[in-house]
C-alpha positions in Angstrom: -15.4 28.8 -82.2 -18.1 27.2 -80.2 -15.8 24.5 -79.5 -13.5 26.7 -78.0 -16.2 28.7 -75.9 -17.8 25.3 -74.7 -14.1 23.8 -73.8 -13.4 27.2 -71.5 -16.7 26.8 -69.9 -16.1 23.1 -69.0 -12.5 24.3 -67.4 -13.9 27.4 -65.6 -17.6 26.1 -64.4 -16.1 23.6 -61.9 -13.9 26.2 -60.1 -17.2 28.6 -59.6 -19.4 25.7 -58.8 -19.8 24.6 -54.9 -20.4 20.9 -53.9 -23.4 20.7 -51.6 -24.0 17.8 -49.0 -27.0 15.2 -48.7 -27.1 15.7 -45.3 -27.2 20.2 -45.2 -25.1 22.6 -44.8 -22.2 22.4 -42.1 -22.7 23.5 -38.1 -20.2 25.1 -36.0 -21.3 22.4 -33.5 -21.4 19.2 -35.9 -19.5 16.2 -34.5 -16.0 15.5 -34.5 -16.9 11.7 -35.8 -19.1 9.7 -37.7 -19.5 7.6 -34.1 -20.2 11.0 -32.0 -23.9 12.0 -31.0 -24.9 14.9 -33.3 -28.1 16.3 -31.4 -26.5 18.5 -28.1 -22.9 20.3 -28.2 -21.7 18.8 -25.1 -18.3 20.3 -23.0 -15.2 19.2 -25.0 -13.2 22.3 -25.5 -11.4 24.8 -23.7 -13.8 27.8 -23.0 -16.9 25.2 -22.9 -19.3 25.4 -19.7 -21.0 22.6 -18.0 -23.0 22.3 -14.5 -22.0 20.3 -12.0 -24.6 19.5 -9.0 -22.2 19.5 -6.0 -23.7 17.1 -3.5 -21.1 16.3 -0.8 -21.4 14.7 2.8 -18.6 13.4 5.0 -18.8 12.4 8.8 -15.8 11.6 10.8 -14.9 11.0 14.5 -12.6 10.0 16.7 -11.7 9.5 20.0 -8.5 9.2 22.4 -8.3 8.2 26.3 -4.8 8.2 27.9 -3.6 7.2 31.2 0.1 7.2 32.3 1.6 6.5 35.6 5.0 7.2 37.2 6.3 6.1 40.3 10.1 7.4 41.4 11.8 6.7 44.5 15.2 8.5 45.5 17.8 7.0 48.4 21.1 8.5 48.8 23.5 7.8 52.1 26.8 9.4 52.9 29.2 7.9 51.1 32.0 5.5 52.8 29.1 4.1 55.1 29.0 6.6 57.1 26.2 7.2 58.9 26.0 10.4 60.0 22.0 11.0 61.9 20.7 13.8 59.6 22.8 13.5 56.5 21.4 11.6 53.5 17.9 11.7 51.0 15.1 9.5 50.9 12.1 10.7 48.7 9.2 9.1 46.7 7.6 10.9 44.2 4.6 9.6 42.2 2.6 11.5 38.8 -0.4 10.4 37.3 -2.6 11.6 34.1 -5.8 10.7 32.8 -7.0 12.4 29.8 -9.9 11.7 27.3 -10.7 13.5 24.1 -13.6 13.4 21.6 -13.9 15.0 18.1 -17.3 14.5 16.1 -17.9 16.6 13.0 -20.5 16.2 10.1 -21.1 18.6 6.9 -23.1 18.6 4.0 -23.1 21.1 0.8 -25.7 21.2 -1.6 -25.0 23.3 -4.6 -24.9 23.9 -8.0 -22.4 25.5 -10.1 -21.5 26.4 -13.4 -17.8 25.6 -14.6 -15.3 26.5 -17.3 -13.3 24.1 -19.0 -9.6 25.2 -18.5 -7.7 22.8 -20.0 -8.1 19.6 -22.1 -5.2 17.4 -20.8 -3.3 14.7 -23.4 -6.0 12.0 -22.8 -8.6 14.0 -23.5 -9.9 14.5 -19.8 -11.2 18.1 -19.0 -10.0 20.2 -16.1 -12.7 22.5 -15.0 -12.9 25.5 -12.9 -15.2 27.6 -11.5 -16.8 29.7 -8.7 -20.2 31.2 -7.6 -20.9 34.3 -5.4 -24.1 34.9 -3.3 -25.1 38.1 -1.6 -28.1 37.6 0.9 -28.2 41.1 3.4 -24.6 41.5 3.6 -23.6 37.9 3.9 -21.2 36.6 1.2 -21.0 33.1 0.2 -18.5 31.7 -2.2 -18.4 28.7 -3.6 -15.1 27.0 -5.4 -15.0 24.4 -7.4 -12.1 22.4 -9.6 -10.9 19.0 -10.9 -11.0 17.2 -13.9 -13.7 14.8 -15.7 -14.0 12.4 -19.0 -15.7 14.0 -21.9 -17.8 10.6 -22.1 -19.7 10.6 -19.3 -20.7 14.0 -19.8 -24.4 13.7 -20.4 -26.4 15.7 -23.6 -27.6 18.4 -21.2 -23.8 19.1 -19.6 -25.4 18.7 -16.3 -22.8 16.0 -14.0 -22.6 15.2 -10.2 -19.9 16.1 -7.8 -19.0 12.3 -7.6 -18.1 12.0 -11.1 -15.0 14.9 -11.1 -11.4 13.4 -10.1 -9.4 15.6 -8.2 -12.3 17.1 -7.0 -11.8 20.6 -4.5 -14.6 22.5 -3.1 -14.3 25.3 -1.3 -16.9 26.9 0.7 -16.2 30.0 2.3 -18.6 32.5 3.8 -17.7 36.2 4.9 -20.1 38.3 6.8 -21.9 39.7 10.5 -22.8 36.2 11.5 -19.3 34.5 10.0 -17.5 37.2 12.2 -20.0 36.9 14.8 -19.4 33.1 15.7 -15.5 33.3 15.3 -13.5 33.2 19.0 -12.1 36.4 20.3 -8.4 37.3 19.8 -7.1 35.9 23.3 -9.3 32.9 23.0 -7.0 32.0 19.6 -3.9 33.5 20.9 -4.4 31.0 23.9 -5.3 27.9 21.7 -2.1 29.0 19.4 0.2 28.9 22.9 -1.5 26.1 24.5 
């Protein structure tokens, strides 16, 4: 009988019986590999949020000078070689243009914005997407941000730059009394839309 009691227990105690690791119990945010830093959850999944310190400049200019010059002379005589005093056209006509034209414009944003990852595309790069609204006395700036970035060079505190993101697009839009105030009257654009 006690062989038969101690047999059951041996069948039934490994069942009830939980395994327990050297190394604690399991996270939600333990690494996907043995070669994967364990100490900070960095962005890697869909629903993830990093920060991305957006800090853009670009410059560009250009200039254009044309000159053209026509010259047109018109002689015309009665035909048959007539010549009839009176009858017949002579006429010059001559059209010039000069023209110059210079563009210069500079900008620089300075920002930083939290993102959402969106997407995790085949290789493993993650599209991101996100926006940030500011209300300062009834001025309304919003910012826009999107592209895609390598899970790798994501740093432990999922802080990157601007510079890293491919496909990059910022948007930077502001709505407001001094947006409206410095915007051209409606014949002023209906006159650069015709002309």
């Amino acid at each position: 009988m006690f062989r038969w009691i101690f047999t059951v227990a041996l069948v039934v105690m490994p069942g009830l019986s939980e395994g327990q690791s050297l190394f604690g119990a399991p996270r939600a945010n333990r690494s996907e590999t043995m070669f994967q830093d364990r100490r900070a959850p960095r962005a890697q999944r869909i629903g993830d949020i990093l920060t991305v310190l957006v800090m853009e400049s670009t410059s560009a200019s250009n200039t254009a000078v044309v000159e053209t010059e026509k010259d047109a002379t018109l002689n015309w005589a009665v035909p048959g070689g007539l010549k009839i005093p009176g009858f017949g056209l002579n006429g010059t006509a001559t059209s010039e243009y000069e023209g110059e034209g210079t563009t210069a414009r500079q900008q620089t944003i300075t920002a930083r914005v939290s993102v959402t990852v969106v997407d995790v595309r085949p290789n493993g790069d993650l599209v991101i997407e996100g926006s940030r609204v500011i209300d300062i006395n009834g001025e309304s700036e919003i910012i826009y941000l999107s592209g895609s970035i390598n899970p790798f060079i994501i740093p432990a505190n999922n802080t990157v730059e601007s510079f890293r993101i491919a496909d990059l697009q910022v948007s930077y839009k502001g709505k407001g009394v001094i947006s409206e105030g410095t915007r051209p009257g409606v014949i002023v654009r209906f006159l650069n839309w015709v002309f």
